[in-house]
C-alpha positions in Angstrom: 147.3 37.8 -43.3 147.1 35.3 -45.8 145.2 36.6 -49.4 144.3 34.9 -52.3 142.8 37.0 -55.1 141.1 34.9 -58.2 140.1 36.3 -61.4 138.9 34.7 -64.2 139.8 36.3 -67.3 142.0 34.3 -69.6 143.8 36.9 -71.8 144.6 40.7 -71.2 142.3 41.1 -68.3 141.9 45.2 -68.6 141.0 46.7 -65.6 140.8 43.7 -63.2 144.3 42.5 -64.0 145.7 46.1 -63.2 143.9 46.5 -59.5 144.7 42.7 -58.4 148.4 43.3 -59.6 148.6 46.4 -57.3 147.4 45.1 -55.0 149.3 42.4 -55.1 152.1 44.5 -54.9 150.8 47.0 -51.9 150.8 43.9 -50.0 153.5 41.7 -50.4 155.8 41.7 -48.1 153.6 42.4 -45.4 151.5 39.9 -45.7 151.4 36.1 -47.9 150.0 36.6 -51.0 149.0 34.0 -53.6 147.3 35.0 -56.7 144.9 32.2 -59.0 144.3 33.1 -62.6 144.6 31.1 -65.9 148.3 30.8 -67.1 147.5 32.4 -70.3 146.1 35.5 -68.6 148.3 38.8 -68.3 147.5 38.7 -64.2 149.2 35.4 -64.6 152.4 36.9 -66.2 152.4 39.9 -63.9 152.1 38.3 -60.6 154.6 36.2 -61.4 156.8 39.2 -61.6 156.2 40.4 -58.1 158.6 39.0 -55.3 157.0 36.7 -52.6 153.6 36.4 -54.6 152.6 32.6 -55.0 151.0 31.8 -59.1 148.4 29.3 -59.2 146.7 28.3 -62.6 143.1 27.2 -62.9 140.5 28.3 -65.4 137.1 29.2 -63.6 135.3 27.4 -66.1 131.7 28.0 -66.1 130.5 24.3 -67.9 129.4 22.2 -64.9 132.3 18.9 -65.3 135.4 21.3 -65.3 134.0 23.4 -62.7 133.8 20.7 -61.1 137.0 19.5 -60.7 137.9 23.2 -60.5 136.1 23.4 -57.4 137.7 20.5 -55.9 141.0 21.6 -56.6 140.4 25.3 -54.8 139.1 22.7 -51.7 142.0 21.0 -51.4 143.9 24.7 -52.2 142.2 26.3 -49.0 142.6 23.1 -46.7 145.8 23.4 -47.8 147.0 27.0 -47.3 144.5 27.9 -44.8 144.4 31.2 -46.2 142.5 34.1 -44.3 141.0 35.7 -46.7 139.8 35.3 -50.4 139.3 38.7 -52.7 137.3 37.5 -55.6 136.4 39.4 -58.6 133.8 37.9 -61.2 130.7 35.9 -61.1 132.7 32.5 -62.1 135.2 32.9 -59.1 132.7 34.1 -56.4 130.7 30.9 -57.5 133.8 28.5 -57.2 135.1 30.0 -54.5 131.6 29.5 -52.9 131.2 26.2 -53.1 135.1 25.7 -52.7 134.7 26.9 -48.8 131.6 25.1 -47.6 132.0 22.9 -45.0 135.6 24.0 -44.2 136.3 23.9 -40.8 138.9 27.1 -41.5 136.6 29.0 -43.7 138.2 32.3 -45.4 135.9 35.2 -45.5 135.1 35.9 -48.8 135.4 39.7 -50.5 134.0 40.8 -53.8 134.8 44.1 -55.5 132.3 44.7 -58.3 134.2 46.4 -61.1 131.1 47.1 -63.4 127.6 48.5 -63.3 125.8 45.1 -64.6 122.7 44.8 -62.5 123.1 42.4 -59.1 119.5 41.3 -58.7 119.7 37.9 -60.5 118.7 35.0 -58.5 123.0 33.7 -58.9 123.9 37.4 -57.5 121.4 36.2 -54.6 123.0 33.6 -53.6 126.5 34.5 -53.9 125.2 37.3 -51.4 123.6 34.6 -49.2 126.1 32.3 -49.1 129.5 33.7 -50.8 130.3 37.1 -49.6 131.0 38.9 -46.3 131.8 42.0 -47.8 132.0 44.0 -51.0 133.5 46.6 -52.5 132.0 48.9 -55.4 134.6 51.4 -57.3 132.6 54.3 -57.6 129.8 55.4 -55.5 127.1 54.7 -58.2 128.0 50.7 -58.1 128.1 51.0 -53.9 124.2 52.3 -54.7 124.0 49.6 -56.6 125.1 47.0 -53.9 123.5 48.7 -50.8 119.6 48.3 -53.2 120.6 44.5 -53.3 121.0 41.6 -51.2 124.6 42.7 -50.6 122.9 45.2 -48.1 122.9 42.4 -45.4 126.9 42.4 -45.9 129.6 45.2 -44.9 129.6 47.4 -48.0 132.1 50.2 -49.0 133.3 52.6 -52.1 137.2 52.0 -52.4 138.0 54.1 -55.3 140.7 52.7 -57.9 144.4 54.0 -57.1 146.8 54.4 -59.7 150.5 55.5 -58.7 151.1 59.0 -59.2 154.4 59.1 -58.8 155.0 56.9 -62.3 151.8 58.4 -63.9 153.0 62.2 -64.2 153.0 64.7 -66.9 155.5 64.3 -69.0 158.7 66.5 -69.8 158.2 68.9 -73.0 161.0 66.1 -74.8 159.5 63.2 -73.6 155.6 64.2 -75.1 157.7 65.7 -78.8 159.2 62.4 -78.7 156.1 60.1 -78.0 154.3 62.1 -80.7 156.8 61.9 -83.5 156.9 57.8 -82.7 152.8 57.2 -82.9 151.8 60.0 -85.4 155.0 60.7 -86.8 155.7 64.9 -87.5 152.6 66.3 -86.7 152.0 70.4 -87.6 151.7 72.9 -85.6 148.7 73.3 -83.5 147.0 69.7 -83.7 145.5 68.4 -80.8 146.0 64.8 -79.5 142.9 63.1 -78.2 144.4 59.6 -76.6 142.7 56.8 -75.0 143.9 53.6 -73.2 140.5 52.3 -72.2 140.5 49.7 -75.2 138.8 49.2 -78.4 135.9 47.5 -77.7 132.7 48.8 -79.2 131.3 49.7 -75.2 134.7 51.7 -74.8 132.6 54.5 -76.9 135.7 56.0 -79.4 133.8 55.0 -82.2 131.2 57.9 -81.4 134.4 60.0 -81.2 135.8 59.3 -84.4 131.7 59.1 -86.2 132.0 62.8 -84.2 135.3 63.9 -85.9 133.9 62.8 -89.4 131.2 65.1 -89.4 133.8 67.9 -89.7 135.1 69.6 -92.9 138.3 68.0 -94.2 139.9 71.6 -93.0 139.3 71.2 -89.6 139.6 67.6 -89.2 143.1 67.8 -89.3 143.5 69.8 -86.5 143.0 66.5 -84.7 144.2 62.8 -84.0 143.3 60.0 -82.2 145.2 57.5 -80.8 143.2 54.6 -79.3 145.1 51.7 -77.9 143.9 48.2 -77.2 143.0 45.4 -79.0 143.2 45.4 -83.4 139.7 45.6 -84.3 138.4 42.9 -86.3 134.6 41.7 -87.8 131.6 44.6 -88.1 133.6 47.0 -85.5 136.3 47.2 -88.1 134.3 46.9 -91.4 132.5 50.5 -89.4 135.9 52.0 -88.7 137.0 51.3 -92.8 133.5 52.9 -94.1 134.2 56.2 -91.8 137.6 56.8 -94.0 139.1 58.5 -91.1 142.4 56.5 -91.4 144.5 59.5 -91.5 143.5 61.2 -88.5 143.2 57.7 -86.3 145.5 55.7 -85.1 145.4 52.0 -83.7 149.0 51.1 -81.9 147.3 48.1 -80.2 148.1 46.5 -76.7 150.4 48.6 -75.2 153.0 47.1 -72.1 153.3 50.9 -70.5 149.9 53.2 -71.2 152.0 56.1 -70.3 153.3 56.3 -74.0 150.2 57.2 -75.3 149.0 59.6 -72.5 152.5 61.4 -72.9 151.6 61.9 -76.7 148.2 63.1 -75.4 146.2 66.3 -75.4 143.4 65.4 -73.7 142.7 62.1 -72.7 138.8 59.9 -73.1 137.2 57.4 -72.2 133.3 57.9 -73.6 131.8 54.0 -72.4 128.2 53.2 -72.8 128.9 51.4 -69.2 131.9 52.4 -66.8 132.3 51.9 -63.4 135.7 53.4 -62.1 138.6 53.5 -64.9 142.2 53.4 -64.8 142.2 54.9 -68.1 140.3 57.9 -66.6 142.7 57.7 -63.5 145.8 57.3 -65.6 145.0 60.0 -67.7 144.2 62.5 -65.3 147.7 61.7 -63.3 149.2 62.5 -66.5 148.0 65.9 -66.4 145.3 65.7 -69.1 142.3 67.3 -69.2 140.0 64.1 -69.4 136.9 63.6 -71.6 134.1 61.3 -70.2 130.7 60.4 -71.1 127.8 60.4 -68.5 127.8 56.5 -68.2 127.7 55.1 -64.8 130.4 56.3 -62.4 132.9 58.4 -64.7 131.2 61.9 -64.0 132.4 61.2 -60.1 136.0 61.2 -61.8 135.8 64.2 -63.7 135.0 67.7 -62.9 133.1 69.0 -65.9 134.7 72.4 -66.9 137.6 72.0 -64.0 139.6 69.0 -64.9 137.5 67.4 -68.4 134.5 67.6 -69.5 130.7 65.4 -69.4 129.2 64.5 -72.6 126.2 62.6 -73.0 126.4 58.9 -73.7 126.9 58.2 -77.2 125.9 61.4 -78.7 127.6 61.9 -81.6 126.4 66.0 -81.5 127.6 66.5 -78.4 130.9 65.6 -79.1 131.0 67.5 -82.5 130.2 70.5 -80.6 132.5 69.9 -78.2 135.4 69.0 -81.1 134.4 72.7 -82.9 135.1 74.4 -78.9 138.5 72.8 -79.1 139.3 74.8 -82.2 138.4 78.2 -80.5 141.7 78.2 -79.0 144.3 76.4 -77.4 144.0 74.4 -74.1 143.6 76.3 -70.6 146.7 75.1 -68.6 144.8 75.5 -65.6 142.5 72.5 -66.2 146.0 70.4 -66.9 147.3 71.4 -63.5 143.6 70.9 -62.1 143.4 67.5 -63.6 147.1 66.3 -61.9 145.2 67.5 -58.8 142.3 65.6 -59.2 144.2 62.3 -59.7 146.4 62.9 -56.6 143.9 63.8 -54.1 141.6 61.5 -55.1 142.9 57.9 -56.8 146.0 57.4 -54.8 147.4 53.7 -54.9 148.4 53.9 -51.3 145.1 55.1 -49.7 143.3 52.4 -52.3 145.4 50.1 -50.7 144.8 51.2 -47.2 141.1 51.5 -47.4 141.0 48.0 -48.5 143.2 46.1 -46.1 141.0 47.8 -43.5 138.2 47.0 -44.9 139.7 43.2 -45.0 139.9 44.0 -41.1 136.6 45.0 -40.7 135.2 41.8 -42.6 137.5 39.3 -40.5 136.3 41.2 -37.1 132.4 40.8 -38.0 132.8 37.7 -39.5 134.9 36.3 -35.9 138.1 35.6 -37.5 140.9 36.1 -34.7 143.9 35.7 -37.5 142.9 38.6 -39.0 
């Protein structure tokens, strides 16, 4: 089969740059993969990394003259490569790629995966649906719901949860986690429990409420904690809140990080507490480290985490919640039990390889509806 997966994001890419780059990689090989992104995104770098996987640069501009010309370029991409199958995954993408196929007399089939929980009931969602999709994939089951109350209905729908490889996500040897820590926090005392997050630093991402949690504690018992929270540096009114908490001492910013495994080895527990979450790799990630996982009630993270077995449910952005939940951590050390519950979680339930296999049959089941004998 012939793929093309587009994405529009121009710098790190989060989320959607680490499922189209394993993807990417499930596939190659097997089939001819080509991958369109802007050259100064990170799925631009990665893919270019992979073996057999064809780069192409464009922008997915969303002012009408360089669409445009965006648009005609794809054309003359598809006419050109004849590809089979297109796996979009924004709005600006799905719309180019829309008007990129009309008219062709090899039409790819066109398949969405909706990574977020934004609403689809806008009149451009419409006619994407109409005219731009013949199937879709939500990450979680609440975004399927999602899909299946919209015009997407009238398409093939299915939940393909994210799949992270568990065989390089895994706890961590006793050396490897004493030397992760000394190199973020430095010599940390006895008894001080890592909290550690690589779902980024944007406000949404919910740490703040974490650390506006942790400062509501005595000095005494505040140091029984740190946080590491990697992503971008925080700049403007996010970092101006951050300065005012004075919790520099028990935080700790190590920015964009190449391997996220660093900071989960150095980890506790791992978090991600989003106002809005559909699946997460950082949830994923941190649970095929072996860390008992901290989520907030936002869209699709409590289907990731067992509250009580393998992490625990707090309410969205409640900072008393997660004060009371800081003061149960200091009862008593951790219960190993949710660490080897948590490993188990991640392996039954996000593996790369069934992710991969529930989509290219789901890629099947599109190109058999939709008439299309090359798939």
């Amino acid at each position: 089969m012939k793929i093309l997966y587009t994405n529009a994001h121009s710098h790190n890419g989060g989320g959607h740059t680490t499922y189209i780059a394993s993807l990417a990689r499930a596939f190659q090989g097997e089939h001819q993969i080509t991958v369109a992104a802007p050259v100064t995104s990170r799925l631009y770098q990665q893919a270019q990394q992979i073996p057999g996987v064809q780069v192409w640069n464009t922008s997915f501009s969303t002012r009408v003259k360089p669409m445009l010309l965006e648009v005609l370029a794809l054309r003359v991409l598809l006419q050109e490569e004849r590809f089979d199958l297109v796996h979009v995954n924004g709005s600006s993408d799905h719309r180019q790629l829309m008007l990129a196929r009309r008219g062709l007399s090899h039409s790819p089939r066109i398949v969405w995966t909706k990574h977020n929980t934004m609403p689809v009931g806008s009149l451009g969602n419409q006619m994407r649906a109409w005219a731009g999709t013949d199937g879709a994939i939500g990450v979680c089951d609440y975004v399927a719901r999602q899909l299946m109350d919209s015009g997407y209905r009238a398409r093939p729908v299915q939940m393909i949860r994210l799949g992270v490889d568990t065989g390089r996500f895994c706890p961590p040897s006793d050396k490897a986690r004493a030397q992760a820590r000394r190199e973020l926090l430095g010599e940390l005392p006895d008894g001080v429990c890592v909290l550690g997050s690589v779902g980024g630093t944007d406000r949404a991402k919910g740490w703040l409420t974490l650390v506006q949690a942790l400062a509501r504690l005595p000095i005494s018992q505040r140091g029984r904690f740190r946080v590491l929270v990697a992503g971008d540096p925080l700049r403007g009114a996010l970092k101006q809140e951050m300065d005012a908490l004075r919790m520099g001492p028990y935080v700790v910013f190590p920015g964009l990080v190449e391997d996220p495994r660093r900071i989960l080895a150095a980890s506790d527990v791992g978090f991600v507490l989003s106002s809005q979450e559909a699946g997460s790799y950082a949830v994923c990630e941190s649970l095929a480290m072996g860390l008992p996982t901290l989520v907030s009630s936002a869209g699709g993270l409590p289907e990731l985490v067992r509250d009580g077995v393998d992490g625990w449910v707090v309410p969205v952005g409640d900072v008393d919640a997660l004060r009371r939940w800081l003061l149960a951590r200091l009862a008593g050390p951790l219960d190993g039990a949710m660490a080897a519950s948590a490993r188990g979680r991640a392996q039954a339930l996000f593996s790369l390889s069934e992710c991969a296999r529930q989509t290219m049959d789901f890629y099947r089941r599109v190109g058999a509806r939709s008439g299309s004998a090359s798939i």
